[in-house]
C-alpha positions in Angstrom: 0.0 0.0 0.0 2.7 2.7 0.6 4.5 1.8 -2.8 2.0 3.1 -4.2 1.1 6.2 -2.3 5.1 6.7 -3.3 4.5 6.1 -7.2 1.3 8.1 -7.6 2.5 11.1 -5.7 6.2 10.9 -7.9 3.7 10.4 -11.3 1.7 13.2 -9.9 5.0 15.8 -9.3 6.3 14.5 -12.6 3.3 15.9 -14.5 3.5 18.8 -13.1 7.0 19.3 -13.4 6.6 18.7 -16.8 3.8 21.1 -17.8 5.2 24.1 -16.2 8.7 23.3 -18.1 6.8 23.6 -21.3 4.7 26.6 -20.3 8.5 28.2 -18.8 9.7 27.7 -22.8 7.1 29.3 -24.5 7.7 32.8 -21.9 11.7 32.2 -21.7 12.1 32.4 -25.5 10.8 36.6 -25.3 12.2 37.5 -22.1 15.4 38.0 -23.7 13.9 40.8 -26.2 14.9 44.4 -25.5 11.4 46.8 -25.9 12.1 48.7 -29.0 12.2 53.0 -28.1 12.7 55.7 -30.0 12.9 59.6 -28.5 13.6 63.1 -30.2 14.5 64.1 -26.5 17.1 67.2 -27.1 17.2 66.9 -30.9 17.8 70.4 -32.3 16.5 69.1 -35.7 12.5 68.3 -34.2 11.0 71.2 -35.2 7.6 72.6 -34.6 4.8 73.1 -37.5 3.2 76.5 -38.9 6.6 78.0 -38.9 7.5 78.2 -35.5 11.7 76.9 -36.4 13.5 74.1 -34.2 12.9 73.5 -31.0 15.8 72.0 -28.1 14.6 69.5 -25.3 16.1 70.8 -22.3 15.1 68.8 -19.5 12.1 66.4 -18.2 12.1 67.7 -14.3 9.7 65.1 -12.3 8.8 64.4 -9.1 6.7 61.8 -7.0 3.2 63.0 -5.3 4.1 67.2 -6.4 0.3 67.6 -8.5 -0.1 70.4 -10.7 -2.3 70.5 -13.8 -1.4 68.7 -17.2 -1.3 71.1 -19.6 0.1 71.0 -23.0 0.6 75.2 -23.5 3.5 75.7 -22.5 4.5 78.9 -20.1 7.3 81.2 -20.9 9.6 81.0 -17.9 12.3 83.2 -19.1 13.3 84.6 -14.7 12.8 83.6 -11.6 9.3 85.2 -11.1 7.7 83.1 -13.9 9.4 79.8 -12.5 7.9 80.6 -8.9 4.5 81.7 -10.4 4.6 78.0 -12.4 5.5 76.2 -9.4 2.4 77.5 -6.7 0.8 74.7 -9.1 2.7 72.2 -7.2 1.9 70.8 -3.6 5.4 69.4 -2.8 8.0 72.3 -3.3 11.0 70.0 -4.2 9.7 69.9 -7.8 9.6 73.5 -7.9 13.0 73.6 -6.3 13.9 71.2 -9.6 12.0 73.1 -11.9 14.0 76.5 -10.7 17.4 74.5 -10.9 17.0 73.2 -14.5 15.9 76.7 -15.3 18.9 78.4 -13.7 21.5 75.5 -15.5 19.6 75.9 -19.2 21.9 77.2 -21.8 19.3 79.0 -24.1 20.4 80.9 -27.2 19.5 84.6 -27.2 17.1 84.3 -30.2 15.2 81.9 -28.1 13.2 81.6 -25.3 12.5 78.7 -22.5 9.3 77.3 -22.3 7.5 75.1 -19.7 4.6 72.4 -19.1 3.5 70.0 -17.0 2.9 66.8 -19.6 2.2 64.6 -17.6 0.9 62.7 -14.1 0.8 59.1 -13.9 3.0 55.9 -13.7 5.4 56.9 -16.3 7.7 59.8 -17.1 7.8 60.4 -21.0 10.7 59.4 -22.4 10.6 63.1 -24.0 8.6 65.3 -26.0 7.4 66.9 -29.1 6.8 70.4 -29.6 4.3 72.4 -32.2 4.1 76.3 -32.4 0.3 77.6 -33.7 -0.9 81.5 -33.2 1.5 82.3 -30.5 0.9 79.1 -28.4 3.8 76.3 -27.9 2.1 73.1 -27.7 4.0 70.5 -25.9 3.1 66.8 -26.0 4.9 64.1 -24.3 5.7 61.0 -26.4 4.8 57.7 -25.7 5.6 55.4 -22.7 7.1 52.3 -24.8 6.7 50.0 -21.9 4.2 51.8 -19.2 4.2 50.6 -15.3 1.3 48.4 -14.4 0.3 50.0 -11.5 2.5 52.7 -9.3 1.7 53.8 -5.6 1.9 57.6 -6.1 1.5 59.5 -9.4 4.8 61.3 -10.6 5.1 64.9 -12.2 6.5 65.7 -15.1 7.1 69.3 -16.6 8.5 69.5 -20.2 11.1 72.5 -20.3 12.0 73.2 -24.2 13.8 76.2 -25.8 11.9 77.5 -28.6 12.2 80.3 -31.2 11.6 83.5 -29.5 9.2 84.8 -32.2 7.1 81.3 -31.8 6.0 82.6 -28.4 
């Protein structure tokens, strides 16, 4: 009687053993594949429509559980008193601490002007953005999240700062 509690219990683990293997091939043979991305992040040659010349990606600034409103008009933020009026948006001050650091550190060319937006809050930061200039407005739209989070326990911040040409404003 034990012999063959023994040899259905091994039959039994065997079986198992053996299904799982083949559903672990199927899975293994992708897990090796690198997510395909692509990004204009900081290419001077992305330019916007209607005229409005190139535009430069100067820096994603995000932050974990700051708010704000997503907004795809961007805001001129050319001194300190326009950063600081964009930031009250925010309800954790490190981001607007960021936001005035990456402002303070941008290299913009004197024929153009530094622009601002909060893209995006969710799971994901962007992994840049593209710009579009129309009637005086700079239209900032973050590209697409090739492999998104599947859940995240806060929402993160991101503002979009770009240098545009100064008449495109």
């Amino acid at each position: 009687m034990p012999m063959r509690r023994t040899l259905g219990t091994a039959l039994l683990v065997t079986l198992l053993a053996t299904s799982l293997a083949g559903c672990g091939s199927d899975t293994d043979s992708t897990a090796g594949d690198p997510p395909s991305s692509t990004s204009t992040a900081g290419d001077p040659s992305s330019s916007p429509t209607d005229g409005g010349g190139d535009f430069t990606e100067v820096a994603l600034v995000s932050q974990t559980g700051a708010g704000g409103d997503v907004t795809n008009e961007g805001t001129e933020l050319g001194d300190a008193a326009a950063v600081a009026a964009f930031s009250k948006q925010f309800s954790d001050e490190t981001l607007g601490r960021k936001l005035a650091s990456a402002v303070a550190g941008a290299d913009v060319p004197s024929d153009q002007t530094l622009v601002g937006a909060v893209v995006s809050i969710g799971c994901d930061v962007p992994p840049g953005v593209s710009v579009q200039a129309s009637g005086g407005a700079v239209v900032i739209t973050p590209l697409k999240v090739t492999s998104p989070k599947p859940e995240c326990f806060a929402p993160v911040t991101t503002v979009a700062l770009v240098s545009v040409d100064a008449d495109a404003v």
